[in-house]
C-alpha positions as CSV (number, residue, x, y, z in Angstrom):
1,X,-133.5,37.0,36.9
2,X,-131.6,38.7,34.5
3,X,-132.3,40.5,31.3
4,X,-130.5,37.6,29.3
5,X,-132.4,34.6,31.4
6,X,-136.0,36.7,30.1
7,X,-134.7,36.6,26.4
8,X,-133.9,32.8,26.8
9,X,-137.0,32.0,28.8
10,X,-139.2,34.0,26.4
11,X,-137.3,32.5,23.0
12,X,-137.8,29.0,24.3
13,X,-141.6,29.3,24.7
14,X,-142.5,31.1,21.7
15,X,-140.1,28.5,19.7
16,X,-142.3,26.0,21.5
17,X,-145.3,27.6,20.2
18,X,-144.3,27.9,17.4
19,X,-143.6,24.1,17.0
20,X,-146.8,23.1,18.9
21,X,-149.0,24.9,16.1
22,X,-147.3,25.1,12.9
23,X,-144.7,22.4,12.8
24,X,-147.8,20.1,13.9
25,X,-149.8,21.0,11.2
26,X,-147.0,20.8,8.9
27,X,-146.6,17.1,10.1
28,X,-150.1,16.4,9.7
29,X,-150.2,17.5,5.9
30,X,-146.8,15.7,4.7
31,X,-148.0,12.8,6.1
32,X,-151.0,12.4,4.8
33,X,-149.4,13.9,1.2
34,X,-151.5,16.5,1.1
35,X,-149.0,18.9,-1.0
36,X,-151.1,22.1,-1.0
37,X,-151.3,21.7,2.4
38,X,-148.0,21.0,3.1
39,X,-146.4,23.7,1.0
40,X,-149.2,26.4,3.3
41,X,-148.2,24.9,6.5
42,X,-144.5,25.6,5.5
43,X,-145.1,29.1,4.6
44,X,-146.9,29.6,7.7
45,X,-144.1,28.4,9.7
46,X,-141.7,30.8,7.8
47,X,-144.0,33.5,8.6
48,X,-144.6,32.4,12.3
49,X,-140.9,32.0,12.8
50,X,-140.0,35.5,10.9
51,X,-142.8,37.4,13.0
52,X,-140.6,36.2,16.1
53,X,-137.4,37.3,14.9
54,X,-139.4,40.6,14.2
55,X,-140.8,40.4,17.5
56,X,-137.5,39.8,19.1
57,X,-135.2,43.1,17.7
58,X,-138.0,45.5,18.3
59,X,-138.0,43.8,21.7
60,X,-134.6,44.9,21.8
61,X,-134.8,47.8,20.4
62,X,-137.2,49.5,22.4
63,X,-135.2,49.8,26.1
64,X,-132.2,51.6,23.5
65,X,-134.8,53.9,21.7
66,X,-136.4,55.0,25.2
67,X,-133.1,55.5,26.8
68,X,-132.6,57.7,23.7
69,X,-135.0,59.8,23.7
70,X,-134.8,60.2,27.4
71,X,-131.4,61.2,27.2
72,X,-132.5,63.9,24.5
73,X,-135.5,65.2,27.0
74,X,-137.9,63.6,24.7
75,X,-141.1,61.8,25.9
76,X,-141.6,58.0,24.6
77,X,-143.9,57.3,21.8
Protein backbone atom coordinates (compact mmCIF):
# COMPACT_ATOMS: atom_id res chain seq x y z
CA UNK A 1 0.00 0.00 0.00
CA UNK A 2 1.22 3.32 -0.41
CA UNK A 3 1.57 6.25 1.85
CA UNK A 4 -1.39 8.02 -0.09
CA UNK A 5 -3.85 4.71 -0.05
CA UNK A 6 -3.18 4.92 4.27
CA UNK A 7 -4.27 8.67 4.23
CA UNK A 8 -7.35 7.80 2.12
CA UNK A 9 -8.04 4.51 3.98
CA UNK A 10 -7.58 6.25 7.38
CA UNK A 11 -9.70 9.71 6.26
CA UNK A 12 -12.53 7.48 5.14
CA UNK A 13 -13.00 5.64 8.37
CA UNK A 14 -12.58 8.37 10.78
CA UNK A 15 -15.08 10.53 8.45
CA UNK A 16 -17.28 7.44 8.92
CA UNK A 17 -16.87 7.73 12.54
CA UNK A 18 -17.39 10.74 12.66
CA UNK A 19 -20.79 10.43 10.91
CA UNK A 20 -21.83 7.26 12.80
CA UNK A 21 -21.56 9.23 16.21
CA UNK A 22 -22.16 12.76 15.81
CA UNK A 23 -24.10 13.34 12.66
CA UNK A 24 -26.51 10.52 14.25
CA UNK A 25 -27.03 12.38 17.19
CA UNK A 26 -27.40 15.48 15.39
CA UNK A 27 -30.23 13.70 13.39
CA UNK A 28 -31.80 12.45 16.45
CA UNK A 29 -32.14 16.00 18.04
CA UNK A 30 -33.42 18.00 14.84
CA UNK A 31 -35.90 15.65 14.46
CA UNK A 32 -37.39 15.51 17.40
CA UNK A 33 -36.85 19.67 17.58
CA UNK A 34 -34.96 19.53 20.45
CA UNK A 35 -33.00 22.95 19.66
CA UNK A 36 -30.50 22.88 22.62
CA UNK A 37 -29.77 19.66 21.58
CA UNK A 38 -29.43 20.22 18.19
CA UNK A 39 -27.32 23.37 18.37
CA UNK A 40 -24.69 20.82 21.00
CA UNK A 41 -24.76 18.05 18.59
CA UNK A 42 -23.64 20.56 15.84
CA UNK A 43 -20.91 21.96 17.82
CA UNK A 44 -19.75 18.67 18.63
CA UNK A 45 -19.55 17.67 15.11
CA UNK A 46 -17.48 20.89 14.32
CA UNK A 47 -15.22 19.94 17.03
CA UNK A 48 -15.11 16.10 16.06
CA UNK A 49 -14.45 17.14 12.49
CA UNK A 50 -11.71 20.01 13.51
CA UNK A 51 -9.86 17.45 15.89
CA UNK A 52 -9.43 15.31 12.60
CA UNK A 53 -8.18 17.86 10.50
CA UNK A 54 -5.86 18.47 13.60
CA UNK A 55 -5.12 15.02 13.70
CA UNK A 56 -4.45 14.79 10.04
CA UNK A 57 -1.41 17.70 9.58
CA UNK A 58 0.43 16.63 12.66
CA UNK A 59 0.01 13.17 11.01
CA UNK A 60 1.80 14.74 8.34
CA UNK A 61 3.97 16.58 9.96
CA UNK A 62 5.61 14.21 12.01
CA UNK A 63 7.56 11.88 9.17
CA UNK A 64 9.02 15.75 7.92
CA UNK A 65 9.94 16.88 11.63
CA UNK A 66 11.73 13.41 12.27
CA UNK A 67 13.51 13.47 8.97
CA UNK A 68 14.51 16.90 10.31
CA UNK A 69 15.99 16.44 13.11
CA UNK A 70 17.68 13.28 11.93
CA UNK A 71 19.26 15.10 9.26
CA UNK A 72 20.48 17.66 12.02
CA UNK A 73 21.92 14.58 14.27
CA UNK A 74 19.12 15.25 16.64
CA UNK A 75 17.15 12.47 18.53
CA UNK A 76 13.17 12.53 18.05
CA UNK A 77 11.05 13.93 20.82
Amino acid sequence: MTEQTDIETWAMVRAQQIVMQHGANLVVAAQRLDHKKTTANTYALRTAIMASLIEAVQAQQAPALVAMQSHAGMQPA
